[in-house]
N, C-alpha and C positions, 0 to 999 in steps of 0.2 A: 297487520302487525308491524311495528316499526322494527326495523333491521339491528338497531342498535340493542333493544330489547331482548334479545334473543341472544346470549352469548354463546350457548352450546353448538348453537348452527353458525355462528360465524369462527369458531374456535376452528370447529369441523375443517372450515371452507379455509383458514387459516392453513391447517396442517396438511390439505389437501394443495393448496399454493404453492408452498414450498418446496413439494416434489415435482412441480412442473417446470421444466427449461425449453427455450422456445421464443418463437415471436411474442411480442411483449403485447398488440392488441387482442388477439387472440388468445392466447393467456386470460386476461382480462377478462373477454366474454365469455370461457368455458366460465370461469369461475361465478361470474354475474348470473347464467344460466343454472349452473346450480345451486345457488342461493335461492333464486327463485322457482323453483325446483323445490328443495326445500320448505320451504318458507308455505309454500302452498301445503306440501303436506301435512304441516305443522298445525295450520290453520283447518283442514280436516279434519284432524284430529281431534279439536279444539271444539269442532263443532261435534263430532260424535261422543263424546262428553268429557274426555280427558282432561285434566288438570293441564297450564303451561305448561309445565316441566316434565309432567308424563311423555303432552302429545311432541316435546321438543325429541326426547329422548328414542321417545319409536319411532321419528323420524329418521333419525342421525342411524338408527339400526337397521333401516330399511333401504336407505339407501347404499350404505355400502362404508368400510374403511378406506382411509387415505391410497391404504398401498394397495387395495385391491381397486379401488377407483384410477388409481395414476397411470398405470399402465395403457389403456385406452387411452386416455386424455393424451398421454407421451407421445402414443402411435399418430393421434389425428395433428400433434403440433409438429411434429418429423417432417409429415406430409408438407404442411406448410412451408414450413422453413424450406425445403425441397423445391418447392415453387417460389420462393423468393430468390432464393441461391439461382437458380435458372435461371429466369427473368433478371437477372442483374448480369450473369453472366453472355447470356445473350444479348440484349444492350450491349452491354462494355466490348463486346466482339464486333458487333455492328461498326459501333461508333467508330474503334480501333483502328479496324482496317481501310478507314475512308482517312481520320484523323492524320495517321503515319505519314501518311503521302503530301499532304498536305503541310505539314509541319516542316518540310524540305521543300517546297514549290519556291522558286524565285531566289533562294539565295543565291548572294554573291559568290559563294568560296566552293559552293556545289559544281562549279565549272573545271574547278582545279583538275590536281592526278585523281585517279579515279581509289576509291578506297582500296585496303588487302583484301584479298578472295575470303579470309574466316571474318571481314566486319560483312560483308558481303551476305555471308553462308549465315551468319546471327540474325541479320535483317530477312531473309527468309526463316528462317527456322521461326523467326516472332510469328511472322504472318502464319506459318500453317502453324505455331501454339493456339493463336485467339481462333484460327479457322476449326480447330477439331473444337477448340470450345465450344464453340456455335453450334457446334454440332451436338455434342455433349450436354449443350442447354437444354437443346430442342428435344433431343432422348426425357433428361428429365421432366421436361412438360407432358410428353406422350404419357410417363409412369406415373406422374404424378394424376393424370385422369384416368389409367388405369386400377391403381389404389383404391382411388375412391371409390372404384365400382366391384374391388372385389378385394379379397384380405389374405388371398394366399401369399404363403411365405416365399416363395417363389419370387412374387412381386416385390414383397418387399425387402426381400434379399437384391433385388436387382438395382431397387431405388436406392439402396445403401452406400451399393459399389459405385452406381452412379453419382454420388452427391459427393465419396472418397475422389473421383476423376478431376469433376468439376473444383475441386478443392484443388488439388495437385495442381491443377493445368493454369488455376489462376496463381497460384504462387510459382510456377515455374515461368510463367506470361512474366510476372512482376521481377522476377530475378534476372529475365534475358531482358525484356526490356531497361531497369537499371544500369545493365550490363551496355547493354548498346547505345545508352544515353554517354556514360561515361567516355566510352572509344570515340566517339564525333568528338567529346574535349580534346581527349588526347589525341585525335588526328587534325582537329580545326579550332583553332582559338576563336574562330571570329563568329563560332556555331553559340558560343555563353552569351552573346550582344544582339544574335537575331531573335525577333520578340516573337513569333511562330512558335520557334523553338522556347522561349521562356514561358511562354504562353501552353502550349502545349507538356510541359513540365509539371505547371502549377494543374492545370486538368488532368494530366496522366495522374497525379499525386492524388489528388482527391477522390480520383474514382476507382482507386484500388481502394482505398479506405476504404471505400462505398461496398466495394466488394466484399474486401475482408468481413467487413461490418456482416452481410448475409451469411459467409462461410462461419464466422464465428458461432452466429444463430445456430448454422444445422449442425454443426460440431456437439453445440452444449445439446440440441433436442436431441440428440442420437447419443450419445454418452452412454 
């Protein structure tokens, strides 16, 4: 049966759509899934002698309403998103703390007076922000294969607070860091002309977006 023929199952899968937030392929394949899903049993019904519109209709009743359907779908795209957010944040912790050091190797003006004890105490403070993150990623990948093998709320109270962490930790990563970019201007003019550092700028930039980008995902799936 062609898909477009069938309005009342795509109406269905329509209203069903729209209450889902989350990763956007996944999204996609729930929906795909139960269209076909649908669509088969539509075609059952069709063959056990129902009219089109009959067998559309005791479909769409058998499977289930939007809001009673959404909730599950909500819970497995949570999951996801959870595992995206991790995985980005682990990466970006990785990279980070190799990156840092790196972006100061060789300069000229790094020989000077030696920085204040609080740019000092900021440049640590980053390292152990992206260091608990890492750690906090890694938590979330443990729960996230925990989830999927069991559905106590327990778990998924846990996954929650954890995805709340991982969210915090990258925006307070991204504000110290900011912060500490700034203070090398103001204590080194000749830090805006080293290309490490301008280099390292235009990547720290984009990979917070990158970040943000996952946080935002499990924000809306968790809503």
């Amino acid at each position: 049966m062609p898909v477009r023929d069938d309005v009342l199952v795509e109406e269905h899968l329509r209203q069903l759509a729209v209450r889902l937030r989350g990763p956007r392929r996944l999204r996609a394949d729930l929906v795909t899934e139960a269209r076909h899903g649908l669509l088969d049993a539509v075609e059952a019904y069709r063959d056990s002698g129902l009219s089109a519109g009959e067998a559309s209709r005791q479909a769409v009743v058998d499977f289930g309403t939007p809001d009673q359907l959404a909730p599950a779908y909500q819970a497995e795209l949570a999951v996801a998103a959870l595992r995206g957010l991790s995985l980005r944040v682990v990466a970006f912790a990785a990279t980070a703390s190799i990156a840092g050091d790196l972006t100061w190797h060789g300069a000229s003006w790094s020989s000077g007076p030696p920085p204040p004890s609080g740019y000092l105490l900021l440049a640590q403070s980053l390292e152990w922000i992206w260091a608990g993150a890492f750690l906090l990623g890694l938590a979330g990948l443990a729960l996230v294969t925990a989830t999927a093998r069991s559905a106590r709320p327990a778990l998924t109270a846990l996954a929650r607070g954890t995805g709340v962490a991982l969210t915090g930790t990258a925006v307070l990563g991204a504000v110290a860091g900011a912060g500490l970019f700034a203070w090398s201007l103001l204590l080194w003019d000749a830090a805006l002309t080293w290309p490490p550092m301008l280099l390292g700028l235009a990547v720290a930039t984009a990979a917070h977006i990158w970040l943000g980008s996952a946080a935002r995902t499990w924000l809306l799936a968790t809503r």
